[in-house]
TORKOL-4160 file (C-alpha; in steps of 0.2 Angstrom, whole numbers, padded with zeros to 4 digits, m for minus):
367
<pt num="1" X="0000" Y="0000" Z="0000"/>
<pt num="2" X="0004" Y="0019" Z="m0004"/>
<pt num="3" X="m0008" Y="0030" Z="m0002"/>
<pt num="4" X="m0001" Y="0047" Z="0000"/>
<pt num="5" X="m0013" Y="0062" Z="0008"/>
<pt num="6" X="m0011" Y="0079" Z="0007"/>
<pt num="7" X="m0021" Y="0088" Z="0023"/>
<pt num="8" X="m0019" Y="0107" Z="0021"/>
<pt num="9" X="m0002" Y="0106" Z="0014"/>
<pt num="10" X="0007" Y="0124" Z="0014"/>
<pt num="11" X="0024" Y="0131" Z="0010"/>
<pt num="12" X="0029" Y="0152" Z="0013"/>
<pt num="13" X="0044" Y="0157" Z="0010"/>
<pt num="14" X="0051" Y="0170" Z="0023"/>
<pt num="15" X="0055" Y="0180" Z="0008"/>
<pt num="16" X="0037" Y="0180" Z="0001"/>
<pt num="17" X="0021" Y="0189" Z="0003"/>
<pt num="18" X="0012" Y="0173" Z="m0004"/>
<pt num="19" X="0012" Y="0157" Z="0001"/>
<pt num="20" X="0023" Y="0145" Z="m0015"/>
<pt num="21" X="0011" Y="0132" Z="m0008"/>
<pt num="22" X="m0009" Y="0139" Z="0000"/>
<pt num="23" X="m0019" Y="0122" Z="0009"/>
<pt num="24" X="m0017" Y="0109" Z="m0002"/>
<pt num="25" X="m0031" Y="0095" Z="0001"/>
<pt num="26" X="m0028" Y="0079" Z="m0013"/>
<pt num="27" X="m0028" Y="0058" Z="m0009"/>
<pt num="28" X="m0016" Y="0050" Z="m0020"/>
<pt num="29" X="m0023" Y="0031" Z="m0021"/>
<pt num="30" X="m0011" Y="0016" Z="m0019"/>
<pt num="31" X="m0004" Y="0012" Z="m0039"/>
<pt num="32" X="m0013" Y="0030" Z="m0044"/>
<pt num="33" X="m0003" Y="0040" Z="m0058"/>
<pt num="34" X="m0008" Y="0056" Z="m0052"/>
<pt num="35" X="0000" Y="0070" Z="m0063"/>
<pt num="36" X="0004" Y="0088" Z="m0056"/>
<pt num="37" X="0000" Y="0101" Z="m0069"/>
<pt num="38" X="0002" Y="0119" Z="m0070"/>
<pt num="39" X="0010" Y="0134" Z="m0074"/>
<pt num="40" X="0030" Y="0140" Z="m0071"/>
<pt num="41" X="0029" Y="0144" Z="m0052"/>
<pt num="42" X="0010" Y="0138" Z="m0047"/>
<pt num="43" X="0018" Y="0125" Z="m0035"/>
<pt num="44" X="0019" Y="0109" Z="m0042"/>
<pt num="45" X="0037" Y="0105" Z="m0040"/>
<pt num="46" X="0038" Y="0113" Z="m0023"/>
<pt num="47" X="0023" Y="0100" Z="m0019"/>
<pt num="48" X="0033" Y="0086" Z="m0025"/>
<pt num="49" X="0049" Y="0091" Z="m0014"/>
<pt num="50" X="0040" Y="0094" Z="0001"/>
<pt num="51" X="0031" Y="0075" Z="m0002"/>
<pt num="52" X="0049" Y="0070" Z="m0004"/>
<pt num="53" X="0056" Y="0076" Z="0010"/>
<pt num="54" X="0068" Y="0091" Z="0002"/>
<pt num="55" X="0056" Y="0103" Z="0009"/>
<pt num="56" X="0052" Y="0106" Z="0023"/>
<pt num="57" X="0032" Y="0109" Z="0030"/>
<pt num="58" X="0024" Y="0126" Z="0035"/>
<pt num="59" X="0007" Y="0122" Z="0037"/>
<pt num="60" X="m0003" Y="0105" Z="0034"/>
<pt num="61" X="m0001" Y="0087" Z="0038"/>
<pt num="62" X="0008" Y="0075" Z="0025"/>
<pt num="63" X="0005" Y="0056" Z="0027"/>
<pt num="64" X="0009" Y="0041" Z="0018"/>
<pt num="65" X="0000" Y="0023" Z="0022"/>
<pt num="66" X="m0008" Y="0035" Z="0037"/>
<pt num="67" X="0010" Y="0038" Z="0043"/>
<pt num="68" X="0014" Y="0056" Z="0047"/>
<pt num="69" X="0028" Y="0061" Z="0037"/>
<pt num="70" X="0031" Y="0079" Z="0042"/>
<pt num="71" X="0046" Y="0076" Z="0051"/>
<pt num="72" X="0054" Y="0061" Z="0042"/>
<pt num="73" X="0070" Y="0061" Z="0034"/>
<pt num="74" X="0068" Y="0061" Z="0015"/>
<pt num="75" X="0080" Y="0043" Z="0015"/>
<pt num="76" X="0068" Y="0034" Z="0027"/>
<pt num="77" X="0050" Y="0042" Z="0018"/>
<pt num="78" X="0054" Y="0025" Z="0006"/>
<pt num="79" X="0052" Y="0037" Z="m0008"/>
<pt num="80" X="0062" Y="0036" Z="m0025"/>
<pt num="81" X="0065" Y="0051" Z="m0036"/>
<pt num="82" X="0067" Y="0056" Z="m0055"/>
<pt num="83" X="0074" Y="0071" Z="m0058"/>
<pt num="84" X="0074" Y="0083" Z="m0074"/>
<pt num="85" X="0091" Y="0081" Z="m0076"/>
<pt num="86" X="0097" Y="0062" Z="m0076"/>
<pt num="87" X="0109" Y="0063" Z="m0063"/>
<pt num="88" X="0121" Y="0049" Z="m0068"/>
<pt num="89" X="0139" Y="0048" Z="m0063"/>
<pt num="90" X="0150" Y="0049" Z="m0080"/>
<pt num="91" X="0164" Y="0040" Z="m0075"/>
<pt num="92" X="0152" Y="0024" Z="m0070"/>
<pt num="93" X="0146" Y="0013" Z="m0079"/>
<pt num="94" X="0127" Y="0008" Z="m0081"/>
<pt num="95" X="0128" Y="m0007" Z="m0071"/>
<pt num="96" X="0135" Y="0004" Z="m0059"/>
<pt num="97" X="0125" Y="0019" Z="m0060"/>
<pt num="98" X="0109" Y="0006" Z="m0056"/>
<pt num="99" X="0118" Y="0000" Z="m0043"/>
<pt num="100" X="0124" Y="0012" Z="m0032"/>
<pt num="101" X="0110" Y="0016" Z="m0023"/>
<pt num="102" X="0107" Y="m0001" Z="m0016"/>
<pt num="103" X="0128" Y="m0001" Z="m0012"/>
<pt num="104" X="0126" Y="0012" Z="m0002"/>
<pt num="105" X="0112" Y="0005" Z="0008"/>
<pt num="106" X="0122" Y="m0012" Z="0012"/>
<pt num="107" X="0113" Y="m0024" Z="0001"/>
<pt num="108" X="0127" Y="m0040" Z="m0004"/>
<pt num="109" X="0132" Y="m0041" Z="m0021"/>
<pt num="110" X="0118" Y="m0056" Z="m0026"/>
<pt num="111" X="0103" Y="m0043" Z="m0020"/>
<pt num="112" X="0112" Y="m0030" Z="m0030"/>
<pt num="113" X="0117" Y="m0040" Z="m0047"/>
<pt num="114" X="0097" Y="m0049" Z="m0044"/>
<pt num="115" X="0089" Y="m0031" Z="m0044"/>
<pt num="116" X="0098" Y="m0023" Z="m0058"/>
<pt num="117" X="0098" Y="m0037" Z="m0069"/>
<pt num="118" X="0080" Y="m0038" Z="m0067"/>
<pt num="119" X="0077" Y="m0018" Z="m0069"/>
<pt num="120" X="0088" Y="m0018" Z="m0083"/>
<pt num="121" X="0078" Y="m0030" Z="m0092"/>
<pt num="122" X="0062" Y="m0020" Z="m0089"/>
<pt num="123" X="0069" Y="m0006" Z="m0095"/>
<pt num="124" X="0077" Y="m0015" Z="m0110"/>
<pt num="125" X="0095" Y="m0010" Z="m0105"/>
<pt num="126" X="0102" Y="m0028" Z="m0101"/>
<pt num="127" X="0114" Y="m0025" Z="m0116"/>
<pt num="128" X="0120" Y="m0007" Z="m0112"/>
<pt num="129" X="0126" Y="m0011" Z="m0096"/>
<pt num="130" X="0143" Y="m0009" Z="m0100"/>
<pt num="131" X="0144" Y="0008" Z="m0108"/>
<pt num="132" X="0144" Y="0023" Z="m0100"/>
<pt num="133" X="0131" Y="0037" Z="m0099"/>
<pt num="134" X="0142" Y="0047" Z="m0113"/>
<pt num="135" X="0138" Y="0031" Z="m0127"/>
<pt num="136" X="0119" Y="0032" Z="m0123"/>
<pt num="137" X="0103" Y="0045" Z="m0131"/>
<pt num="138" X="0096" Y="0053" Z="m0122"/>
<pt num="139" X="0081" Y="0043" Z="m0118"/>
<pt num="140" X="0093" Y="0028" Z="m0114"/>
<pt num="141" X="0099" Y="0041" Z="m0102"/>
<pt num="142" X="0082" Y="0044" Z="m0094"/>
<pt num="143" X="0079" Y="0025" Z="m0093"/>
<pt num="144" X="0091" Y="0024" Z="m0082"/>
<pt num="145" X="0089" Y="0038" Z="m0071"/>
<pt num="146" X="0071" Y="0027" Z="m0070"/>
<pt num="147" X="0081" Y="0010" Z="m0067"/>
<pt num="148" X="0091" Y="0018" Z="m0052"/>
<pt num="149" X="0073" Y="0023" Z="m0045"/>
<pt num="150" X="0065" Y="0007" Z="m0049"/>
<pt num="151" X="0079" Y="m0004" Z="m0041"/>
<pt num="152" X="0075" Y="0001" Z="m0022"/>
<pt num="153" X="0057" Y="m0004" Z="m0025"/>
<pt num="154" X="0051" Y="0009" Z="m0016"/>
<pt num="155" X="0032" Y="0014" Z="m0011"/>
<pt num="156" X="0030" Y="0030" Z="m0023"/>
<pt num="157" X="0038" Y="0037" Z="m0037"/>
<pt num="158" X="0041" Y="0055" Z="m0039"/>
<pt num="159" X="0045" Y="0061" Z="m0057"/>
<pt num="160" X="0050" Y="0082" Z="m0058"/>
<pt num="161" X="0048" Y="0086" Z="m0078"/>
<pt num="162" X="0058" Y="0069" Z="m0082"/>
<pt num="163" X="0057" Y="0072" Z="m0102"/>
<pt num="164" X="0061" Y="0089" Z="m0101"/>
<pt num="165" X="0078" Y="0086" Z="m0109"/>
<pt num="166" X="0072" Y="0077" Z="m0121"/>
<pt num="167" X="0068" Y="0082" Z="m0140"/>
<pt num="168" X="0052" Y="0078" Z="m0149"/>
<pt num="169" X="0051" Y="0062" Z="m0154"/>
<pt num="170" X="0059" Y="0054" Z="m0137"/>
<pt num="171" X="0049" Y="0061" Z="m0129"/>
<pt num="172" X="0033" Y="0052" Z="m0139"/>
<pt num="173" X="0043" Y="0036" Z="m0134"/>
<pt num="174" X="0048" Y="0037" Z="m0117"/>
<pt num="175" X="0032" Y="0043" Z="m0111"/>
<pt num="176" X="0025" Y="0028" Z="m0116"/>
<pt num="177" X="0039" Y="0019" Z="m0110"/>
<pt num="178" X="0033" Y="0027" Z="m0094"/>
<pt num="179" X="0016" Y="0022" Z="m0096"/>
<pt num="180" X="0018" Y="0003" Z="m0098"/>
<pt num="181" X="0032" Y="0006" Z="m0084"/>
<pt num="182" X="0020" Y="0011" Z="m0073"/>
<pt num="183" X="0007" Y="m0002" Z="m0079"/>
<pt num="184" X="0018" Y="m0015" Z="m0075"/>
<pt num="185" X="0025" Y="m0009" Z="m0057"/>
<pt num="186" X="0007" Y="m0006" Z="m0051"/>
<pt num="187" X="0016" Y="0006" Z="m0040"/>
<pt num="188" X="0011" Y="0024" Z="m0032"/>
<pt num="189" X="0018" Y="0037" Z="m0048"/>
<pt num="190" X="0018" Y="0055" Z="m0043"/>
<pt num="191" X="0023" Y="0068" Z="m0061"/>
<pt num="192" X="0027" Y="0085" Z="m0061"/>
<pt num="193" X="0025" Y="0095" Z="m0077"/>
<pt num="194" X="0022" Y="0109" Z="m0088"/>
<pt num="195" X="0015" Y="0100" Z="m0102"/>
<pt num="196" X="m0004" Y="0097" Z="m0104"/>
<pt num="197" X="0001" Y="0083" Z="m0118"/>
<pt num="198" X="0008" Y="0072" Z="m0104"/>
<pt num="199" X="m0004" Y="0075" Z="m0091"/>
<pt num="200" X="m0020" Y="0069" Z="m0103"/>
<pt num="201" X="m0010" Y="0054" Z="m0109"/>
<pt num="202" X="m0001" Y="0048" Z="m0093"/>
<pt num="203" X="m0010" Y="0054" Z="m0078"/>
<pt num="204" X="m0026" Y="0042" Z="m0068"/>
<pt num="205" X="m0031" Y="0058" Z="m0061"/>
<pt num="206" X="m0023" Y="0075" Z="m0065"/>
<pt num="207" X="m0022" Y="0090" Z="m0051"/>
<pt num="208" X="m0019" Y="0106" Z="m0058"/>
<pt num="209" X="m0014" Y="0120" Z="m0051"/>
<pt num="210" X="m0011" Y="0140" Z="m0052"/>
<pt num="211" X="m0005" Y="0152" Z="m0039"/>
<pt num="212" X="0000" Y="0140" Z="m0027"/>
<pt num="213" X="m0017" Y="0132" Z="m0026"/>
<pt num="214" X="m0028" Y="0117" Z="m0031"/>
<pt num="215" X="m0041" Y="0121" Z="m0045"/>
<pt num="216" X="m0046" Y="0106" Z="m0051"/>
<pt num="217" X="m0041" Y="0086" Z="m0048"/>
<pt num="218" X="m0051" Y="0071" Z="m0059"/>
<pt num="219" X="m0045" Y="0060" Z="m0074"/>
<pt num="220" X="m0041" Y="0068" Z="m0088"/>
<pt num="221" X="m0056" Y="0067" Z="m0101"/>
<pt num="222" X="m0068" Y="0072" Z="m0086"/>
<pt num="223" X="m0056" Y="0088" Z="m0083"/>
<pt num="224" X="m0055" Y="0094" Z="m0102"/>
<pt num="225" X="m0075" Y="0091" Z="m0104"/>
<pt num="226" X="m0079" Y="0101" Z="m0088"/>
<pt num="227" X="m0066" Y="0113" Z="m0083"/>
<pt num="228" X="m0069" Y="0121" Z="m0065"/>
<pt num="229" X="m0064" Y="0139" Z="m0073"/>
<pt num="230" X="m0058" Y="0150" Z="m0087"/>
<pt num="231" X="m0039" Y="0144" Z="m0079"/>
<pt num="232" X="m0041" Y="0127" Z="m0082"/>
<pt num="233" X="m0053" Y="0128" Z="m0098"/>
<pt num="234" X="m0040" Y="0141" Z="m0105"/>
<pt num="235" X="m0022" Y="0131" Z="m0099"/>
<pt num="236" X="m0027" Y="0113" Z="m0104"/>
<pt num="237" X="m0029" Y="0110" Z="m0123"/>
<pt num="238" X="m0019" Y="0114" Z="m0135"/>
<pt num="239" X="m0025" Y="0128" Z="m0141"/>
<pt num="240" X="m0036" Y="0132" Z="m0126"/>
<pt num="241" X="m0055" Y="0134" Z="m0125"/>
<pt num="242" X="m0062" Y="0149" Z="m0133"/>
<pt num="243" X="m0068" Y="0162" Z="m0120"/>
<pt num="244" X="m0079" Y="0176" Z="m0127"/>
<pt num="245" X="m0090" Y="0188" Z="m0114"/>
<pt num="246" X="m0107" Y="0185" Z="m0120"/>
<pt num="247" X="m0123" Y="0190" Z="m0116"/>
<pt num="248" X="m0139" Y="0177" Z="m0109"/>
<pt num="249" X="m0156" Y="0182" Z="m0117"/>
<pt num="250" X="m0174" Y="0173" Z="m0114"/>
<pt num="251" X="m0177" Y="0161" Z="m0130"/>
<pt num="252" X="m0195" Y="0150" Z="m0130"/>
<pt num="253" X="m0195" Y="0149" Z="m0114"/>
<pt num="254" X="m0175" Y="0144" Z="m0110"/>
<pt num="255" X="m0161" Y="0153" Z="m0112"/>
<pt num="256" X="m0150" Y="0158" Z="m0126"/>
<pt num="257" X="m0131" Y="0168" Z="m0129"/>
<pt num="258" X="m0128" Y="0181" Z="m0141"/>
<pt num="259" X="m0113" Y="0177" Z="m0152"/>
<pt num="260" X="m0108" Y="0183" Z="m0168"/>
<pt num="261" X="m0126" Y="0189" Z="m0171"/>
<pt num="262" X="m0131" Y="0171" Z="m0168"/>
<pt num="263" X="m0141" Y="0164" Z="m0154"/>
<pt num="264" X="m0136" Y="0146" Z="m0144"/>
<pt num="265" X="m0148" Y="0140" Z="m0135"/>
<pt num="266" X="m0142" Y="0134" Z="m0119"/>
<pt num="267" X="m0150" Y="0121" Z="m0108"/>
<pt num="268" X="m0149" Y="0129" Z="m0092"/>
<pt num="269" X="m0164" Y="0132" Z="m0081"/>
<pt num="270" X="m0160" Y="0148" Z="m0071"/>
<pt num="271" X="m0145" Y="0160" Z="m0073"/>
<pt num="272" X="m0145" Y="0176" Z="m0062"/>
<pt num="273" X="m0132" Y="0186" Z="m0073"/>
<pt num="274" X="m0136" Y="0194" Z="m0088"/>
<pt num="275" X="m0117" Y="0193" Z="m0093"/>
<pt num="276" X="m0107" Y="0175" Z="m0094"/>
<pt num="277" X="m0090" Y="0171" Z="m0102"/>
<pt num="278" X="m0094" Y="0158" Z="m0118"/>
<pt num="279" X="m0081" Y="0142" Z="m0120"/>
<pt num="280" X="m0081" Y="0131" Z="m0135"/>
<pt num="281" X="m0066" Y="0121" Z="m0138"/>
<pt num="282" X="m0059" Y="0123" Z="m0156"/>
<pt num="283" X="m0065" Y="0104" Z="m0160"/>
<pt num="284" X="m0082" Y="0109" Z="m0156"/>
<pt num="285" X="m0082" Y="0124" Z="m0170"/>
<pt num="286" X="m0080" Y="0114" Z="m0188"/>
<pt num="287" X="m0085" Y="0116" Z="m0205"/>
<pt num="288" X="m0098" Y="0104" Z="m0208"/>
<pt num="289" X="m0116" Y="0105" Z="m0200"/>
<pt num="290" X="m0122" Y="0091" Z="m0189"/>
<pt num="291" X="m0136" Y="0088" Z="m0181"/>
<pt num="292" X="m0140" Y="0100" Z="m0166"/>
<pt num="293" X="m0127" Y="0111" Z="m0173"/>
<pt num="294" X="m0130" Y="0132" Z="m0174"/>
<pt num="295" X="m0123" Y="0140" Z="m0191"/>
<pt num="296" X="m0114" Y="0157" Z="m0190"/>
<pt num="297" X="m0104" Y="0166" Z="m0199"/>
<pt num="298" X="m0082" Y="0169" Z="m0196"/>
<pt num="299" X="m0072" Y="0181" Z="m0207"/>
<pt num="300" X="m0055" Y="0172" Z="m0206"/>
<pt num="301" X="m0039" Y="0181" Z="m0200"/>
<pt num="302" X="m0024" Y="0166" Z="m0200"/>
<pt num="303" X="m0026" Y="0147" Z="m0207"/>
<pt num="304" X="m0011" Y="0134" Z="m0200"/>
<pt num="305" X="m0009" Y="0120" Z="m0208"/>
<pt num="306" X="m0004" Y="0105" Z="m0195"/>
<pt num="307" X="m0005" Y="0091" Z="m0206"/>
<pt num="308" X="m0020" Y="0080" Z="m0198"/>
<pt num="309" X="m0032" Y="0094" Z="m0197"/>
<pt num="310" X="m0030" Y="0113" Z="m0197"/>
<pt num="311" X="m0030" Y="0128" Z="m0185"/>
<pt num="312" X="m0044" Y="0139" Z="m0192"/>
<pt num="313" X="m0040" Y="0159" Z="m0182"/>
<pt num="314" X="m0058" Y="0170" Z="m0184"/>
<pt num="315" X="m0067" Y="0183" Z="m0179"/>
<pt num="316" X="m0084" Y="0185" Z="m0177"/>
<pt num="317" X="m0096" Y="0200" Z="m0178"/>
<pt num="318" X="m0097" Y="0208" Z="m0158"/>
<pt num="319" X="m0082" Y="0201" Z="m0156"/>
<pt num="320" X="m0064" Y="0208" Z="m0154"/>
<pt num="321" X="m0056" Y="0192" Z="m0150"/>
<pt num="322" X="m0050" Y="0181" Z="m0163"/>
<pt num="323" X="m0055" Y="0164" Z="m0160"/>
<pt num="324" X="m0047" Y="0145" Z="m0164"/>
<pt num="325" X="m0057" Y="0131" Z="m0174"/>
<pt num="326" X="m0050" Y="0116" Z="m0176"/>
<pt num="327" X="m0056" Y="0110" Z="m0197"/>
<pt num="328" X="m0052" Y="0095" Z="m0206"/>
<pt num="329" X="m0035" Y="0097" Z="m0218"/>
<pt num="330" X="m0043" Y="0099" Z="m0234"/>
<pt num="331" X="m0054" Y="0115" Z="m0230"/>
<pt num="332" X="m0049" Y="0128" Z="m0240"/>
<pt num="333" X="m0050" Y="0148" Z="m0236"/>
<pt num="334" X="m0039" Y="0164" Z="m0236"/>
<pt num="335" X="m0036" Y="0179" Z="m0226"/>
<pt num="336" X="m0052" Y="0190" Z="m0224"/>
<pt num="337" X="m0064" Y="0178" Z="m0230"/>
<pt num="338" X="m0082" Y="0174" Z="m0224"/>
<pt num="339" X="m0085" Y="0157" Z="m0223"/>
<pt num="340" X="m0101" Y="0150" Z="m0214"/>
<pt num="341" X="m0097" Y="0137" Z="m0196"/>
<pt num="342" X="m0105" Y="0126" Z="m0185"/>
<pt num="343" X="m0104" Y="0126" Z="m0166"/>
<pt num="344" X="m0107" Y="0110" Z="m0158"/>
<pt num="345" X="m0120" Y="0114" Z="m0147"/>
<pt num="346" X="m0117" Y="0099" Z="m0131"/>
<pt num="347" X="m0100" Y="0107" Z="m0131"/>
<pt num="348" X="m0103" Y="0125" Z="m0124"/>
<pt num="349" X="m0102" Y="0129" Z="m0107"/>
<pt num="350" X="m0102" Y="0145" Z="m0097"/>
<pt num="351" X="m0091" Y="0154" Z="m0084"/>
<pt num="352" X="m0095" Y="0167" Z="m0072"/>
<pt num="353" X="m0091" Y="0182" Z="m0080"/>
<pt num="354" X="m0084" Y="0191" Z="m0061"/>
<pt num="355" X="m0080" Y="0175" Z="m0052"/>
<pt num="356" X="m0074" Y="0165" Z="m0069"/>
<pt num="357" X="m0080" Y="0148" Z="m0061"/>
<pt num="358" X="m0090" Y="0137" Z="m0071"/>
<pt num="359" X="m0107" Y="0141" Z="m0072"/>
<pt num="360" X="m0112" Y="0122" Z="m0083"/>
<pt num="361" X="m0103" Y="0107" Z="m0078"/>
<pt num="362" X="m0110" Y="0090" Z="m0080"/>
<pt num="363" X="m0103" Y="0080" Z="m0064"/>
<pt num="364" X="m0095" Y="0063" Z="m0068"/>
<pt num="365" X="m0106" Y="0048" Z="m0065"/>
<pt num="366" X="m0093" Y="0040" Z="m0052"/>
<pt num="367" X="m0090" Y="0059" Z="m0041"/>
């Protein structure tokens, strides 16, 4: 078992006005893969460093299998690290490099040889054991700054922006080299990063944060459908939701916004505020009609070209904001022309135009 609980969990610097970390409630389940997402400086890698023992505790309680871990040394919390950079001794070898960890804890020579031929074979490094870090890639690298976690067996893994270093296309691979890792290790994974990418493919759960806070924590579809706030609905996608300020009018009896002289009926049954931010993500404005869909009409400012589809940037009548649809690769259209899209209507939601929380959010069926 690992289960790892955050109970107002706070960090202030004495040099800061704000706290680097403000009360931070989250359950991290025994195998979970809970993914730390957020913004440069919104507290996710000081989180991880105070759940690892290389911070110390303001305020809040941390605990691991109901053990209080305030106070605990960081070698005796049974936590293993990854860091962003891999950390590997040049001069050693990758036998060695796997194995010095366990040396310096006193295990004999079988234990040692027994748990890093066994990593090594995991990680598919069994015939690399001999070179040194210089005559490896990078993702080579970064297996076995993995490997030298994975060899003490420990109760939770804690990974700081691990495929940071890495460029593109390794970093494709070794996150699913993480993924099936994970999959087979069955144990408690904690990840820090920057990149929305790796939190919806990797993470059970993702927590993001912003300003040294907790916005929003559930798996990663149910988070991207139904974001908490214009934060999370703007930082997670790539590009982000659209946000225009909109207006709510009566229509037949329900309720309908004003955008781009069109009117989207909402199913809502009471909203108190004449004046909402509208959301759509880019996949939910196309081209095509479909059924349920509301036309209206974009004069287009940029088209980008990604090769399976196609960033279409618009503006729309009543609005100053120029907005993102994502279109099928063989639409065609030019700067400053009108062309005729479809929203999708299931896919709007609305925020708070003071508040910016979400004002329509459909609960998952399991909260």
């Amino acid at each position: 078992m690992a289960v790892v609980k955050l109970n107002g969990l706070s960090k202030r610097y004495a040099a800061t006005a704000a706290p680097a970390v403000d009360n931070a409630d989250l359950t991290i389940e025994d195998g979970e893969f809970m993914v730390f997402l957020g913004p440069s400086g919104c507290g996710k890698s000081t989180t991880l460093r105070m759940i690892a023992g290389l911070e110390s505790i303001t305020g809040g309680e941390l605990t691991i299998d109901g053990a209080r871990m305030n106070e605990v040394p960081a070698k005796d919390r049974d936590i293993a690290m990854v860091f962003q950079s891999y950390a590997l001794y040049p001069h050693m070898t990758v036998f060695e490099n796997l194995a010095f960890g366990l040396r310096r804890r006193g295990f004999d020579k079988a234990e040692i040889e027994q748990r890093v031929t066994k990593a090594a074979a995991t990680l598919g490094l069994s015939e690399y054991l001999d070179r040194k870090p210089h005559a490896l890639s990078g993702g080579q690298r970064q297996r076995v700054a993995l490997g030298r976690a994975i060899v003490r067996n420990p109760k939770v893994f804690l990974l700081d922006e691990p495929l940071s270093n890495l460029d593109a296309a390794l970093r494709v691979s070794t996150r699913a080299e993480l993924i099936r890792q994970h999959r087979q290790l069955g144990t408690t994974m904690i990840y820090v990063t920057h990149d929305q990418i790796e939190a919806m493919t990797m993470g059970t759960r993702i927590c993001i944060m912003n300003g040294g806070r907790i916005v929003q924590v559930g798996k990663p579809l149910e988070v991207y459908e139904n974001p908490a706030d214009t934060f999370v609905a703007r930082f997670l996608g790539s590009p982000g939701m659209n946000l225009v300020p909109s207006t709510v009018i009566r229509s037949g009896g329900g309720y309908a916004v004003k955008f781009g002289g069109t009117d989207l009926v909402i199913p809502m049954p009471d909203i108190t505020d004449d004046d909402v931010i509208l959301g759509i993500r880019p996949e939910d404005i196309s081209e095509d009609a479909s059924e349920g869909s509301v036309s209206f009409q974009g004069n287009v400012d940029t088209v980008e070209p990604l090769g399976a589809d196609t960033l279409l940037l618009f503006r729309v009548a009543e609005h100053d904001a120029v907005l993102t649809a994502r279109v099928d690769r063989s639409f065609q259209a030019f700067p400053g022309q009108s062309v005729t899209l479809h929203i999708n209507s299931p896919g709007i939601r609305l925020f708070d135009s003071r508040t910016k929380a979400a004002l329509m959010r459909t609960e998952p069926e399991d909260a």
